[in-house]
C-alpha positions as CSV (number, residue, x, y, z in Angstrom):
1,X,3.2,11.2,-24.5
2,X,6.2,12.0,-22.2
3,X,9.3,9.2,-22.1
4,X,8.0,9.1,-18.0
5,X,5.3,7.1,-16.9
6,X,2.6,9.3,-16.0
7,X,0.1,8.0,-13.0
8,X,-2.8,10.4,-14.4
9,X,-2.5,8.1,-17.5
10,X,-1.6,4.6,-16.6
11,X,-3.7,1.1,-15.8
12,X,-2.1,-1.1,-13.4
13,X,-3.3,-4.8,-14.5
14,X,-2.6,-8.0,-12.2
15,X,-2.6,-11.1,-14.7
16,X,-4.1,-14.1,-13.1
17,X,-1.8,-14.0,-9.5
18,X,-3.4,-17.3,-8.6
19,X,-1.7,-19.6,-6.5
20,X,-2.3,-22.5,-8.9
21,X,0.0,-20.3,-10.7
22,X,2.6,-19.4,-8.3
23,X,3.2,-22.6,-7.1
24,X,4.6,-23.2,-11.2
25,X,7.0,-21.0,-10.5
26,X,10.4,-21.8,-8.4
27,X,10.9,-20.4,-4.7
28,X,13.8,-17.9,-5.7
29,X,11.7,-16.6,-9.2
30,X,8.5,-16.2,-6.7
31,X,10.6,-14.3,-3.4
32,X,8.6,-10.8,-3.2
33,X,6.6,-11.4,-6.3
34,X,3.1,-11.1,-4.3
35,X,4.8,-8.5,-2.0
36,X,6.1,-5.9,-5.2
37,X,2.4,-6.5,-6.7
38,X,0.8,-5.6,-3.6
39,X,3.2,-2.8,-2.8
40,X,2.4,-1.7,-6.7
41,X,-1.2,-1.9,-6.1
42,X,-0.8,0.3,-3.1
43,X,1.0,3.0,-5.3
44,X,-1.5,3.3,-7.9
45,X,-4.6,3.3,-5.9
46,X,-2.5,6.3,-4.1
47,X,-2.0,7.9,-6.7
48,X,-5.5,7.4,-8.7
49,X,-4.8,5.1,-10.9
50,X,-7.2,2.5,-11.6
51,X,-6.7,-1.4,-10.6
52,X,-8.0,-3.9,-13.1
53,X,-7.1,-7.8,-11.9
54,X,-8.0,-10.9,-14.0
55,X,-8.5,-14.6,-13.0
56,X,-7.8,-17.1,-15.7
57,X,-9.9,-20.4,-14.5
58,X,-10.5,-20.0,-10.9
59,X,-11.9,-23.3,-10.5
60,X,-8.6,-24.7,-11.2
61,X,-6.4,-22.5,-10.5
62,X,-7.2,-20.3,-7.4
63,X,-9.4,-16.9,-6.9
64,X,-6.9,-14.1,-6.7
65,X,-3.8,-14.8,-4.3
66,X,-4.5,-13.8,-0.7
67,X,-1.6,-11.7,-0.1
68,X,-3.3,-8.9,-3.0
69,X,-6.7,-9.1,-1.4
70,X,-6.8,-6.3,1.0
71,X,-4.3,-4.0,-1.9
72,X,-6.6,-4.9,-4.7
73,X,-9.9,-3.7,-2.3
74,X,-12.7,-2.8,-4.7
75,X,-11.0,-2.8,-7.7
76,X,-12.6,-4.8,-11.0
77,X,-11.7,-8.9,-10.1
78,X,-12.5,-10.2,-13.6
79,X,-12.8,-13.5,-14.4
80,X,-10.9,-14.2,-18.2
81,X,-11.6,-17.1,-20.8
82,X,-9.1,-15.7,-23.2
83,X,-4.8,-15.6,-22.8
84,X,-4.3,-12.3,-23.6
85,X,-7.0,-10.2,-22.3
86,X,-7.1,-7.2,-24.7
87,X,-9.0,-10.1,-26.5
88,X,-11.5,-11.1,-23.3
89,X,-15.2,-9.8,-23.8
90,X,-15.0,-8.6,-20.1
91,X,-11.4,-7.9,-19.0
92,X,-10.4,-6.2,-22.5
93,X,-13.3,-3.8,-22.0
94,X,-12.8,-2.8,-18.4
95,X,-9.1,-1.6,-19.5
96,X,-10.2,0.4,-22.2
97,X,-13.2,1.6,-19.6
98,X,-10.3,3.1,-17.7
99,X,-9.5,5.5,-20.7
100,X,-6.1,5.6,-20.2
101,X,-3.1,5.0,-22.9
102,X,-0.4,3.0,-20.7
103,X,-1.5,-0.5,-19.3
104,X,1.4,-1.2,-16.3
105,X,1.6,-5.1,-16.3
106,X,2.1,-7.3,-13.4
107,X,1.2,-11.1,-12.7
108,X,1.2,-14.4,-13.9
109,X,2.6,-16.0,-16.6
110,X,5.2,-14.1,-17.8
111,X,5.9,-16.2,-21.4
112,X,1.7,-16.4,-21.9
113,X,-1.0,-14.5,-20.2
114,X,1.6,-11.2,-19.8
115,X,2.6,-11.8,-22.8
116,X,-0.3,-12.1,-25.0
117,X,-2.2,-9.4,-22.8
118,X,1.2,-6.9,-23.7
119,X,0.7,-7.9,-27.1
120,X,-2.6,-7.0,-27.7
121,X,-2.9,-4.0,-25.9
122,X,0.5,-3.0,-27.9
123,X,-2.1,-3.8,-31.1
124,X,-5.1,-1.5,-29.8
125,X,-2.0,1.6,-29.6
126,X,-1.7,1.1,-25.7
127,X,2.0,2.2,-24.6
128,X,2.7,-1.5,-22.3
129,X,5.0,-1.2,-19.3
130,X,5.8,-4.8,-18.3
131,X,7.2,-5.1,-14.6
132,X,9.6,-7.1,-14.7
133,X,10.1,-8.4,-11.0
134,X,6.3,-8.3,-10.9
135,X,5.8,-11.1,-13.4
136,X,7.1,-14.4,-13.6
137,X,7.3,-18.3,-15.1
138,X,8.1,-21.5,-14.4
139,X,12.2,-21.9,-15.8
140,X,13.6,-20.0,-18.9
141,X,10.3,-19.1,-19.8
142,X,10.1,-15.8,-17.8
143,X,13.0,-14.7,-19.6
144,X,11.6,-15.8,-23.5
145,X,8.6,-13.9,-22.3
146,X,10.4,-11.0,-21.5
147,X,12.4,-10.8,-24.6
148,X,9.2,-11.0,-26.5
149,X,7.5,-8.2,-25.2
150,X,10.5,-5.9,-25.5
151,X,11.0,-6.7,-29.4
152,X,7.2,-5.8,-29.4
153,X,7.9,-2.4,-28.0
154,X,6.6,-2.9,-24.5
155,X,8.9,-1.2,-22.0
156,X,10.5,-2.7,-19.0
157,X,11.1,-1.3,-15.8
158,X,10.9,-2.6,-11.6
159,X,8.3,-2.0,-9.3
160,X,11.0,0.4,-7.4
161,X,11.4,2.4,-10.8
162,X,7.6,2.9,-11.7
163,X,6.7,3.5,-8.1
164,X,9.2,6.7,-8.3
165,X,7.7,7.7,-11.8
166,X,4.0,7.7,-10.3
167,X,5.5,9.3,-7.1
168,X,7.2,12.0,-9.5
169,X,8.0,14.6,-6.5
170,X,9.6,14.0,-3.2
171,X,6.6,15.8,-1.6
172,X,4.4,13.3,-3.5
173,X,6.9,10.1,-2.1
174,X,6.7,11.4,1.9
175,X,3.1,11.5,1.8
176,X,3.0,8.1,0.4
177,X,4.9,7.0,2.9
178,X,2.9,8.8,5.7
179,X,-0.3,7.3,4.4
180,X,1.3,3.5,4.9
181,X,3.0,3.6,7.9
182,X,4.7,0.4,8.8
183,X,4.6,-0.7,5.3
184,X,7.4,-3.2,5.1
185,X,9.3,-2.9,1.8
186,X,9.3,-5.5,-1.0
187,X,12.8,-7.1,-1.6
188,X,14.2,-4.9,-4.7
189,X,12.5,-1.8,-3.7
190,X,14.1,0.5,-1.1
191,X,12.6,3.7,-0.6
């Protein structure tokens, strides 16, 4: 395993992005958050990687935000009754369905549901890439979660870096770009 992040064996996972959720979270934390996952979302499913997205409670907290919908397409929505869903009877097993070692991390709550997720999957030998303006919290709890997960061992990047990693060649970027014209870029990631 290569120090890069390679597309041909990376997960991207959205964590419960459920308004309920976002709504926690204060206006300048939240600017682009939906916008860099759905942008992300775009970039793996371009690039072959599989999309796994969990809800935590739906019937209190939202189905998956609106803005992911049409990224998110036929990807695995999968409802979760456990934080961290390495531990989840259904989430944890569609990850490891994927068969790939590197579980890219996005969504909602930073300081719990990323967190324990990055943990566990860190526990079953997964390498964890947490984005970090992917993911948030409510207050100084986006940065405590953050924190954690790097003592762990999970790595952190930004949706521009890991975009560019899965792109890996300049050929590989143009023709993303060509396949998504008038994409409007997320605030943070200029291509």
């Amino acid at each position: 395993m290569g120090r890069l992040i390679d597309a041909d064996d990376c997960v991207l996972i959205l964590v419960d992005v459920q308004e309920g959720f976002l709504e926690r979270v204060e206006s300048g934390a939240k600017a682009g958050l939906i916008e860099r996952i759905a942008f992300l979302t775009l970039s793996a499913r371009f690039c072959g990687i599989p999309v796994v997205a969990t809800l935590e409670s739906p019937e209190d907290w939202g189905g998956l935000h609106h803005g992911l919908v049409e990224a998110v397409g036929d990807a695995p929505v999968i409802e979760k009754a456990v934080f961290g869903l390495a531990g989840d009877p259904l989430a944890g097993p569609a990850v490891r369905k994927t068969g790939r070692g590197t579980a890219a991390l996005t969504g909602l709550e930073t300081d719990v549901c990323v967190a324990q997720s990055a943990l566990g999957l860190l526990d079953e030998g997964l390498r964890v890439v947490v984005v970090e303006d992917a993911v948030a919290s409510p207050g100084s709890a986006h940065a405590a979660g953050i924190e954690r997960m790097r003592r762990a061992g999970a790595v952190g990047m930004l949706t521009k870096q890991l975009h560019y990693e899965w792109m890996r060649t300049v050929r590989r970027s143009r023709q993303f770009e060509a396949a998504h014209p008038g994409l409007v870029q997320p605030p943070g990631v200029e291509l």
